[in-house]
C-alpha positions in Angstrom: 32.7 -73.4 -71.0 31.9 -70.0 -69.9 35.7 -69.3 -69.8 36.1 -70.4 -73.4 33.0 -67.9 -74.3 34.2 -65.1 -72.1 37.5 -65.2 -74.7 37.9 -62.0 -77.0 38.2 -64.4 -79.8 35.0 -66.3 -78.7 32.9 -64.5 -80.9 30.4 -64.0 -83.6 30.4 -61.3 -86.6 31.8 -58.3 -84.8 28.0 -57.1 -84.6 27.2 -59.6 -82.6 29.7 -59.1 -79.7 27.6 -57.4 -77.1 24.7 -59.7 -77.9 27.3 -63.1 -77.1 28.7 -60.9 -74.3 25.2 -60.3 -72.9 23.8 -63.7 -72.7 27.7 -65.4 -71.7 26.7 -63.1 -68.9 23.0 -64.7 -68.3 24.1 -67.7 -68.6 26.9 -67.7 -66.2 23.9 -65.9 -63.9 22.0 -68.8 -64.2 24.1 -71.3 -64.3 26.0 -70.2 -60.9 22.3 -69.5 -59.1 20.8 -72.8 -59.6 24.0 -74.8 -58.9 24.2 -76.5 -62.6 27.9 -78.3 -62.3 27.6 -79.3 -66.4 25.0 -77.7 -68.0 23.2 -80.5 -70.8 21.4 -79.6 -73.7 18.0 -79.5 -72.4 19.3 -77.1 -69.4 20.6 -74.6 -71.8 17.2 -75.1 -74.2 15.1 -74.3 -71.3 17.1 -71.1 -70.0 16.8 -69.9 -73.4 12.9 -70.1 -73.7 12.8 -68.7 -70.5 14.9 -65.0 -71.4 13.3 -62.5 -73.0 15.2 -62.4 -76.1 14.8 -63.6 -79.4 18.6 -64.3 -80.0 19.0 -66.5 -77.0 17.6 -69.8 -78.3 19.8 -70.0 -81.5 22.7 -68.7 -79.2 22.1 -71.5 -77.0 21.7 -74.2 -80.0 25.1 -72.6 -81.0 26.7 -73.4 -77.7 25.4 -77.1 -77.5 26.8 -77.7 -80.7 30.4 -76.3 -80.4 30.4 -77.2 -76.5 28.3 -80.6 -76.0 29.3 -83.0 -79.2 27.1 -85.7 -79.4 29.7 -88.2 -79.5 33.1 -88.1 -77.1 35.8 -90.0 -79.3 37.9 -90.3 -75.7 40.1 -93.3 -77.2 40.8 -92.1 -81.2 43.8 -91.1 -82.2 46.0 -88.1 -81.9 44.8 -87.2 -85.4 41.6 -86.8 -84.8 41.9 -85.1 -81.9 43.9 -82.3 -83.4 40.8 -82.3 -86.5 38.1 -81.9 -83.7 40.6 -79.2 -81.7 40.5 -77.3 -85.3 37.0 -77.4 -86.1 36.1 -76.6 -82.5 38.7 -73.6 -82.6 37.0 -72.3 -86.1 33.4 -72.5 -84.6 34.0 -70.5 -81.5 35.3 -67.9 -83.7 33.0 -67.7 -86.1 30.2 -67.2 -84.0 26.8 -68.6 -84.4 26.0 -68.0 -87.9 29.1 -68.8 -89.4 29.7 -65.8 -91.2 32.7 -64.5 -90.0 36.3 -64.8 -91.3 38.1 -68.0 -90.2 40.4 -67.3 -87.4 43.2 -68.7 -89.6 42.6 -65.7 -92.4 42.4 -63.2 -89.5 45.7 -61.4 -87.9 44.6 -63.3 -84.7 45.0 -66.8 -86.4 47.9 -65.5 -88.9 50.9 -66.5 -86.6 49.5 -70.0 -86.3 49.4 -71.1 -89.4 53.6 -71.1 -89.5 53.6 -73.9 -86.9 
């Protein structure tokens, strides 16, 4: 997870970068100093709460959305797999108001569409 949100395309609008930056960093602070193997929902809610910063709580709802689905469709089909890969892929790069260009309309996502 923190790998994923470490990513230069893991982002939100560009304004936002240092902000997701910053608390990817807290989070990988925390997460490393209290020995949390798979952070959960409630974990994340109550590291948020705890930081002094106002964006940290909707940046965490973010992250359990896109990271912690509340269903894990292990046995469907390739299909759906690929639809879930897609969405997932559109969220992280959106960021967590949803406001930014889909990484498919970007040059970053351009090349992928030929596939």
């Amino acid at each position: 997870m923190i790998s994923i949100l470490k990513h230069p395309l893991c982002r939100g609008p560009v304004a936002e970068r240092g902000t997701h930056l910053r608390l990817t960093r807290e989070l990988e602070l925390h997460i490393r100093r209290k020995s949390i193997p798979y952070p959960d929902a409630e974990a994340l809610a109550r590291w948020a709460e705890r930081l002094d910063d106002a964006a940290a709580s909707p940046w965490a709802e973010w992250v359990v959305r896109v990271f912690l689905p509340e269903t894990h469709p292990e046995t469907a089909d390739l299909g759906i797999h690929m639809e879930r890969h897609v969405r997932l892929t559109e969220e992280l790069t959106s960021g967590m108001d949803e406001s930014g260009a889909p990484i498919w309309e970007r040059a970053d996502g351009k090349s992928i569409t030929d596939i």
